[in-house]
Steps between C-alpha positions, in 0.01 A plus 500: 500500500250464753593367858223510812663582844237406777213662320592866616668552137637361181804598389466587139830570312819381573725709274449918377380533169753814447776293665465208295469690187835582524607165484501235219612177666343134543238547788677180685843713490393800646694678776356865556301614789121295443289676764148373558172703513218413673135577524334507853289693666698848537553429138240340346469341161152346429542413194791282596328304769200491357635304167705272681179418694348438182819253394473381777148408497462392137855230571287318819268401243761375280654301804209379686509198340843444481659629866241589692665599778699770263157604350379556866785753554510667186061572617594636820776722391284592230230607746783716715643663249095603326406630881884694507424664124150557592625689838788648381379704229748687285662497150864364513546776224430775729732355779734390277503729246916375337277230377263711366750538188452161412202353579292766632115399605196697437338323801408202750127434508542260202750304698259461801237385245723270350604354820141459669368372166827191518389520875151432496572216212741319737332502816141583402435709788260754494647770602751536229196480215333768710820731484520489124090573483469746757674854560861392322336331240300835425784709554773350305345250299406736141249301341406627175913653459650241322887455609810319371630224698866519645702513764365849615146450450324185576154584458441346171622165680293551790167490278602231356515325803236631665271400160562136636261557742261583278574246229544209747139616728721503842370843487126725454673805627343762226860688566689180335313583199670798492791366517479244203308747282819741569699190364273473195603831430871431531429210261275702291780763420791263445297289211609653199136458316301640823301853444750634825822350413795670574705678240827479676656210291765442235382500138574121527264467834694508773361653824751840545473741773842617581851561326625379845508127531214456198416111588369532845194570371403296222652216710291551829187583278546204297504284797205675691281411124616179509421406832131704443427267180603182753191658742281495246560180349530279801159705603306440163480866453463553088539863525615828609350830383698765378240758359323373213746206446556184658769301601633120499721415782691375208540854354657568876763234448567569155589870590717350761658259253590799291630710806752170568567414118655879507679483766675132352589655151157550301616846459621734214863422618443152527672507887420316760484736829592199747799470540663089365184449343482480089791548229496880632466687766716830661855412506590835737306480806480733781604237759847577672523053544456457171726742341844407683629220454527217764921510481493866559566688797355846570465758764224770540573725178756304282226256411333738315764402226224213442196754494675668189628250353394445134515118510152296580461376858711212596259331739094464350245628785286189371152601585533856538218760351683847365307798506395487165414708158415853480169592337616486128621109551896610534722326747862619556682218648757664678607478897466885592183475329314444847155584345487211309774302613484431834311194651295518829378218751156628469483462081650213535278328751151608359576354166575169689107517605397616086730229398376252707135595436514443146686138550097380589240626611412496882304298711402769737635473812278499798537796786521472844743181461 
């Protein structure tokens, strides 16, 4: 949870990950200590600010439209809180290190890239398309170093975006290029028949990088292809080069059609990973709302009668994405099972954005408002 206080810091957390842990109890019925953290700058957390500048940023052009005068504010709080992560350098993990544990991140320059890049698309100024081609741009950008996208690295989604520029002309900067042909590559290794594609997927073809939450990144890649394969097509752009082969965009949004059909139950087990959607999907999720039931009343630790219990959740997290299969296509559906079990806000939200790119095809929408 992410609150701004007067643009000297944003308080973080509220809740201790070790504290909480201890407790298995709805999250609207819980009565132990919550205590906030905060980023600022004694303790600085660039990553933080920088991302919600990017949110920020990226939801004025959603708005602009619609409430103006909301899309106006969410711009100039996006432009504080860039100049207060750009200022305030620092890794939250190093200043924070309890959350290390959990979501510990291996650094911040993709985060200021990401935000200038949402920056420079909202407001077209200048100065924030100069950032991401100049010194940061050089120092944190890795072209040529292919990356996955997710919530600790946003490179691969900041090529992307930045290959706008170049797809769209609002750009000649020769640096652009670099960033779209580091986006080819990201495209190049995640198409299964490319000379460069990437071995780590299931024998059924599912992106897999990590035991840990497996759908993040087949999800957020599936997306980033999709939305690629929408550049292309709304640009007239028959190809992209991956060695000696060539690519459709409609081999990009087939790849992302198989990345989604997975996730919905065109699997070995025949299970859909969301949560209410199909005939089956995981009956035991790791979600302490779901697995009491509404009539019951808990404290801190005797609601973890509901974590073991062996009967199937009594309330459905409709719309939740679990963590996913291991490598060899298993799935243990079981609530301890926090590998695979366990649903997060940022799975869940990224295959809104794959979901919703494979409804139709998009009309690309123009920058700078």
């Amino acid at each position: 949870m992410l609150i701004l206080h007067r643009m000297c810091s944003i308080f973080r957390q509220v809740g201790d990950p070790v504290t909480d842990h201890k407790c298995w109890d709805r999250p609207e019925d819980m009565t132990e200590e919550r205590p906030l953290t905060q980023v600022n700058a004694s303790v600085p957390g660039t990553e933080i600010a920088a991302e919600t500048a990017a949110a920020m940023a990226s939801a004025s052009l959603v708005f602009k439209t619609a409430d103006s005068t909301y899309s106006s504010t969410l711009l100039t709080h996006a432009k504080q809180l860039f100049t207060f992560a750009d200022n305030n350098r620092g890794s939250y993990s190093e200043k924070i290190p309890e959350v290390a544990t959990y979501y510990n991140s291996t650094g911040y320059g993709d985060e200021l890239l990401w935000a200038a890049s949402w920056l420079y698309h909202a407001t077209a100024d200048q100065s924030y398309l100069e950032y991401v081609t100049g010194e940061n741009g050089k120092e944190f950008a890795q072209w040529g170093s292919p990356t996955w996208f997710s919530w600790d690295n946003k490179l691969a989604g900041a090529q992307v975006l930045l290959s706008r520029l170049s797809f769209f002309g609002a750009s000649g900067n020769s640096v652009i290029e670099n960033y779209r042909k580091s986006a080819e590559d990201v495209m190049c290794g995640l198409l299964p028949q490319s000379p460069t594609a990437t071995s780590s997927r299931t024998e059924s073809g599912l992106i897999w990088v990590s035991e840990w939450n497996s759908l993040q990144h087949p999800v957020a890649s599936a997306f980033l292809a999709a939305l690629y394969g929408d550049y292309m097509l709304t640009t007239q752009t028959a190809k992209l080069t991956c060695g000696d082969h060539s690519f459709e965009p409609s081999d990009l949004r087939k790849f992302a059609k198989l990345q989604a059909d997975y996730v919905l139950g065109s699997n070995p087990l025949k299970m859909s990973f969301l949560v209410g959607y199909g005939d089956k999907y995981p009956q035991y999720v790791h979600h302490r709302g779901a697995s009491i039931p509404v009539n019951a009343t808990t404290g801190c630790t005797d609601g973890f009668q509901w974590l073991n219990s062996t009967k199937p959740n009594p309330n459905v997290a409709v719309g939740a994405l679990v963590g996913g299969p291991f490598l060899n296509e298993t799935f243990v559906d079981s609530r301890n099972n926090t590998m695979q079990t366990e649903p997060t806000t940022y799975n869940s939200a990224v295959i809104v954005g794959l979901l919703s790119s494979l409804v139709t095809t998009s009309a690309a929408v123009k920058s700078f408002g």
